[in-house]
C-alpha positions as MATLAB code, in Angstrom:
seq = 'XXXXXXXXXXXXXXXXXXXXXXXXXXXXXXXXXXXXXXXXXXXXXXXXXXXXXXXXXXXXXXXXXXXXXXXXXXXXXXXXXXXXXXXXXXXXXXXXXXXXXXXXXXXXXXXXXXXXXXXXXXXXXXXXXXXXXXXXXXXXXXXXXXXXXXXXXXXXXXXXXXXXXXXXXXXXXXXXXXXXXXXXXXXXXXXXXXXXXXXXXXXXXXXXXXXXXXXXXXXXXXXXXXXXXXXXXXXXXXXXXXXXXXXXXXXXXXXXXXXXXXXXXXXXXXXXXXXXX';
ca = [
     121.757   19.566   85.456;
     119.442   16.934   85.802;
     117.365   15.004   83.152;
     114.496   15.770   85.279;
     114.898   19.223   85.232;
     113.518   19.610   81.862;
     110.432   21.171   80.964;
     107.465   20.466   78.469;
     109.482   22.938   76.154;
     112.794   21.134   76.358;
     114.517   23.363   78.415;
     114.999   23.747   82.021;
     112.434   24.451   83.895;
     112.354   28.214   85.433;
     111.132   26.453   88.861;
     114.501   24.494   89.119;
     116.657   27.219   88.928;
     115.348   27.693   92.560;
     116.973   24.477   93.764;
     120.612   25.403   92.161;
     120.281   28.139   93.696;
     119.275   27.258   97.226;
     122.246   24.033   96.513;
     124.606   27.165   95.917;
     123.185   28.835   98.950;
     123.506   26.203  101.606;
     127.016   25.587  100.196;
     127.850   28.997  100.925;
     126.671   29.041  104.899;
     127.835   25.264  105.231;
     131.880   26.371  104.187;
     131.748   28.739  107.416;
     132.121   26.271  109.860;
     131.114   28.350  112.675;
     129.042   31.078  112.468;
     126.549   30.885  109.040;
     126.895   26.636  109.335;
     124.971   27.495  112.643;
     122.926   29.611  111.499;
     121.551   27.111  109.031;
     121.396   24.629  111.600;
     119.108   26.736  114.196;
     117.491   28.381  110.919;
     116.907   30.501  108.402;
     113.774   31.678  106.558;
     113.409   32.654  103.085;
     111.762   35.970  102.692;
     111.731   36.184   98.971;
     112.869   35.429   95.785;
     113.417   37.367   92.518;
     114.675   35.640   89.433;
     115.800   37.193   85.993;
     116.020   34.734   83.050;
     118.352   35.742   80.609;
     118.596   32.850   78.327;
     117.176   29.360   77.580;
     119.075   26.132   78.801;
     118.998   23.199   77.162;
     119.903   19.711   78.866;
     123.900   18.740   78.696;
     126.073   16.903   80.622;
     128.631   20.238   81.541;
     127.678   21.893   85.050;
     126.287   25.091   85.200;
     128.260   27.620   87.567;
     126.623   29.996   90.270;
     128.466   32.912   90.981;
     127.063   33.723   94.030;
     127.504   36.983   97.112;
     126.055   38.740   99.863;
     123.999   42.012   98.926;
     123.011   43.414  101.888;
     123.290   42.562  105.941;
     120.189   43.783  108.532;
     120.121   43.231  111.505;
     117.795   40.804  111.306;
     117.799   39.310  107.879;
     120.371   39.723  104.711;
     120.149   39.241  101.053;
     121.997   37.178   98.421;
     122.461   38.208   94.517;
     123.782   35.415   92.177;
     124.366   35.075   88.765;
     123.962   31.379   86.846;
     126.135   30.774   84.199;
     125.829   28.371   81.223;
     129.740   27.848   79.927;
     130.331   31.589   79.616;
     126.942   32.711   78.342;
     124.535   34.504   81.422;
     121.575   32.649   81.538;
     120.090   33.562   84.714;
     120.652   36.744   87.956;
     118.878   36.629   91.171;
     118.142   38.196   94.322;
     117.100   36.109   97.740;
     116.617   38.259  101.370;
     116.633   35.486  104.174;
     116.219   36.107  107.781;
     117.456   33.726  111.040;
     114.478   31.645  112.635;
     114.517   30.150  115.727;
     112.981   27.002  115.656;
     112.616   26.333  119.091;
     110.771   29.238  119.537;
     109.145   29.444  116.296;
     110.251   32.916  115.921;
     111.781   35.341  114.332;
     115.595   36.388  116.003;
     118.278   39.140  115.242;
     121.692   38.061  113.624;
     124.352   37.598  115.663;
     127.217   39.386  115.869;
     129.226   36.441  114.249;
     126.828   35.762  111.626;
     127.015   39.307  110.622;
     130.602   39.812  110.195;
     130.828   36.534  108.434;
     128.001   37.861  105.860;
     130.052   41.257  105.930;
     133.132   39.564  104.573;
     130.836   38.128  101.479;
     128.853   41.837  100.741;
     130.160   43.101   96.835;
     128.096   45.925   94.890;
     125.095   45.061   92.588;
     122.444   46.460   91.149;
     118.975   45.367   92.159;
     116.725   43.792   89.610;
     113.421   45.328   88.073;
     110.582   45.150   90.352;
     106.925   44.260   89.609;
     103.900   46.953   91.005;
     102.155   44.897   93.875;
      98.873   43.786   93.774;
      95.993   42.218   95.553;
      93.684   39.788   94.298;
      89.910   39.727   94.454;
      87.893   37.027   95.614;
      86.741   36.493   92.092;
      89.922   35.314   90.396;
      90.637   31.602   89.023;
      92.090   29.531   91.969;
      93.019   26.132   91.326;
      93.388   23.615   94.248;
      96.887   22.955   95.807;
      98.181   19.873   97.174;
     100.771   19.808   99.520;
     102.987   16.742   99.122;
     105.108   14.938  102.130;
     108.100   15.480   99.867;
     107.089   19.111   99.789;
     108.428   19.633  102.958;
     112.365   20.562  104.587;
     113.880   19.669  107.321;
     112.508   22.500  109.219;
     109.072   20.212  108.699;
     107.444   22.892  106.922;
     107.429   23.437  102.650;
     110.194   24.305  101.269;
     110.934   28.089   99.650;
     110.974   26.174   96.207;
     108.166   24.154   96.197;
     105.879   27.850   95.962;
     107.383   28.443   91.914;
     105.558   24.817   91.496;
     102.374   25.178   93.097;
     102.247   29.295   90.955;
     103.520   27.102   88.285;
     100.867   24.781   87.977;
      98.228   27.685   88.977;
      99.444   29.855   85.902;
      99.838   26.658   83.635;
      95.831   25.319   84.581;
      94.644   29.105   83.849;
      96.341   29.439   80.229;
      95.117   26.243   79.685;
      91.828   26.117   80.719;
      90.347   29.511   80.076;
      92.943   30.312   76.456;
      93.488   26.496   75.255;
      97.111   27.148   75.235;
      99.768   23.929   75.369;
     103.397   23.826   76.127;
     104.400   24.169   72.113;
     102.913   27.502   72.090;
     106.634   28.137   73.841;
     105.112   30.936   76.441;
     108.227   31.396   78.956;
     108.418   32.565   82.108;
     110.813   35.697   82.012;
     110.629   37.293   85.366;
     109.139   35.099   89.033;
     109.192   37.200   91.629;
     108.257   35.482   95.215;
     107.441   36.934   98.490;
     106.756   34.404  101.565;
     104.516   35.732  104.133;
     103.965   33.039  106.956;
     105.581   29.189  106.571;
     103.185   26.933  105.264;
     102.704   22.960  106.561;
     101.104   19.723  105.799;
      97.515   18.735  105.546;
      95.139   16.816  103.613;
      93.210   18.874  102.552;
      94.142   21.269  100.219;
      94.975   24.839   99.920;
      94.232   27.355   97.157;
      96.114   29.515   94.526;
      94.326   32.341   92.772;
      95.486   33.848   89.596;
      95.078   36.597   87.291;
      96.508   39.435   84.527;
      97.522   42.762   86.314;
      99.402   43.997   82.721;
      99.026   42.726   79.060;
     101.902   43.984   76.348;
     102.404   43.105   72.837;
     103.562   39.384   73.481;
     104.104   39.148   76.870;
     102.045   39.544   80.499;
     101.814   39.855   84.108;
     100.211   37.819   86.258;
      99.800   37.772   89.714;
      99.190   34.643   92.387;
      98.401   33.987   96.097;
      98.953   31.162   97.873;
      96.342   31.158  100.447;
      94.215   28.623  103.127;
      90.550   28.825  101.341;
      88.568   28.584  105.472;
      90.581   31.365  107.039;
      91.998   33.709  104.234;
      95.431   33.779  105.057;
      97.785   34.197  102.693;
     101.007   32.072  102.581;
     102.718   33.703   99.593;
     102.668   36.213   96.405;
     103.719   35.892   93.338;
     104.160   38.664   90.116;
     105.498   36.508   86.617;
     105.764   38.224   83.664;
     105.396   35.355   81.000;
     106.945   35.969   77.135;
     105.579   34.819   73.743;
     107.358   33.616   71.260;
     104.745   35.566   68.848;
     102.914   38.768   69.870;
      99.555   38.377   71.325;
      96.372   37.554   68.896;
      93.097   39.811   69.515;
      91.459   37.118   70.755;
      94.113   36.277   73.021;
      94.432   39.676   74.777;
      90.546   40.105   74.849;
      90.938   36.686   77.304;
      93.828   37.766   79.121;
      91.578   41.224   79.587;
      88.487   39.469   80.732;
      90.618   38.305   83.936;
      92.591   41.281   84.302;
      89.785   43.703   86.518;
      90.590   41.281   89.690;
      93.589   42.945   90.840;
      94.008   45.817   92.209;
      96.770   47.993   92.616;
      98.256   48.073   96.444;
      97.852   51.743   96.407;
      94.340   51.976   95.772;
      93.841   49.604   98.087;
      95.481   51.153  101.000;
      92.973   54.389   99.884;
      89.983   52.376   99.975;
      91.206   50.962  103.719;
      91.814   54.756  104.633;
      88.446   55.841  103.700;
];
C-alpha cells in the first residue's frame, strides 16, 4: 500500500485497487517468458473490469496479497478472476476479460496457439460476480468535463484501463456534491464498479465528457450509471454501473434528489424496442 492510496474517508481508495490489480496482472504474463511476456509486449487490451468490495482497508505498512487465475480462454480474448487479501481477511474479488491488440496494426488479433495453452495451464473454477442491468444515458443527464492528463496515458500511448474508475470517480463525486451537498464524511462507499471499455481513448486538450445518473435507489444504497464519451461526435469511450452504500439509510429528501435524476436512463431493452420500431 501506498500513503497515497488513501481516500477522503481514510481508507483506500476503490480506484486503486485497479492498479494492484493490473501490478498483479502484468506480473502474471511477465513470469512466462515466452508466450504471455509477448503478448504484453505486442499488446493487450482491457475489455472490462468488475470489482466486488468486501471490506474497508485502512493504511499499514504489511502488503496486501492478490490471489490471482485465469477464468476463461477465447479465442480471441480471456478473462482473469482475483481475490485481494488483507492478512487473512477478503477484502476485495474481481473479474478482468482482456483481449491481444496489435499495435502495429491497431487492431484487434486472435490468440495464439502459445498464448492459449499458457493461459490454459492458469484456468481454475469460479463463480462469476453479480452483474448490473445495462443502461443508456439520455442526453439530459449531469456530465461534468474530463481532462485527460499526459500521465494518464500507458505505454501503448493511449489512457490507461485505470485511469476510467478516476475520471467516473470524480463524475459521481461532482454529482453528489453538487446537486445533494454531500462531503466525504457522509462515508458513502463505493461497493460494486463495474467497467466496460468500448474504443481506446487518447490525448487532447480539450476535454471530453462524463454523464451521470441513478438507474436504482434502495434503502441506503444506489446505482448509478456513467459514460465516458467525446461531447462533438458522440462516441462513447466507456460505461460504467456503481452501486454506492450509505453508512445510514437514505433521508426523503435524499431519495426525492436521487429520483429527480433517475428518468435519464433507460433500460437496454427498451431501447433496442424503440430502435426496432
Amino acid at each position: 500500500m501506498r500513503w497515497g492510496d488513501m481516500d477522503a474517508q481514510a481508507h483506500i481508495n476503490n480506484g486503486a485497487y485497479l492498479d494492484y490489480l493490473q501490478e498483479a496482472r502484468v506480473d502474471f504474463l511477465m513470469a512466462d517468458r515466452e508466450a504471455l511476456f509477448q503478448l504484453l509486449g505486442t499488446g493487450v487490451l482491457v475489455v472490462s473490469h468488475q470489482v466486488e468490495y468486501v471490506r474497508p482497508v485502512t493504511f499499514s505498512e504489511r502488503p496486501l496479497r492478490i490471489e490471482l487465475w485465469v477464468g476463461q480462454v477465447g479465442g480471441a480474448r480471456f478473462s482473469v478472476g482475483y481475490e485481494v487479501f488483507d492478512g487473512e481477511e477478503l477484502a476485495a474479488r474481481a473479474r478482468t476479460t482482456a483481449a491481444p491488440f496489435d499495435l502495429a496494426s491497431a487492431t484487434l488479433r486472435r490468440l495464439s496457439a502459445g498464448e492459449r495453452e499458457s493461459l490454459q495451464a492458469a484456468v481454475a473454477p469460479a463463480e462469476p460476480l453479480r452483474t448490473l442491468a445495462k443502461v443508456r444515458l439520455d442526453d439530459s443527464a449531469p456530465s461534468y468535463p474530463l481532462a485527460v492528463r499526459w500521465s494518464d496515458l500507458d505505454s501503448y500511448g493511449h489512457v490507461n484501463n485505470v485511469k476510467f474508475f478516476d475520471y467516473v470517480q470524480e463524475a459521481r463525486v461532482a454529482l453528489l456534491r453538487d446537486l445533494l451537498g454531500w462531503q466525504p464524511v457522509d462515508v458513502w462507499v463505493v461497493a460494486r464498479p463495474f467497467k466496460k471499455y468500448h474504443r481506446p481513448l487518447d490525448f487532447r486538450t480539450q476535454p471530453y465528457r462524463v454523464r451521470t445518473a441513478v438507474t436504482a435507489i434502495g434503502t441506503r444504497s444506489f446505482t448509478l450509471a456513467a459514460e465516458v464519451y467525446d461531447p462533438d461526435s458522440g462516441l462513447v469511450f466507456a460505461t460504467a454501473r456503481t452501486v454506492v452504500v450509505g453508512q445510514h439509510p437514505l433521508t426523503e429528501a435524499q431519495r426525492a434528489t436521487l429520483d429527480e435524476i433517475s428518468a435519464n436512463t433507460r433500460p437496454q431493452d427498451q431501447i433496442v424496442a424503440a430502435l426496432a420500431r
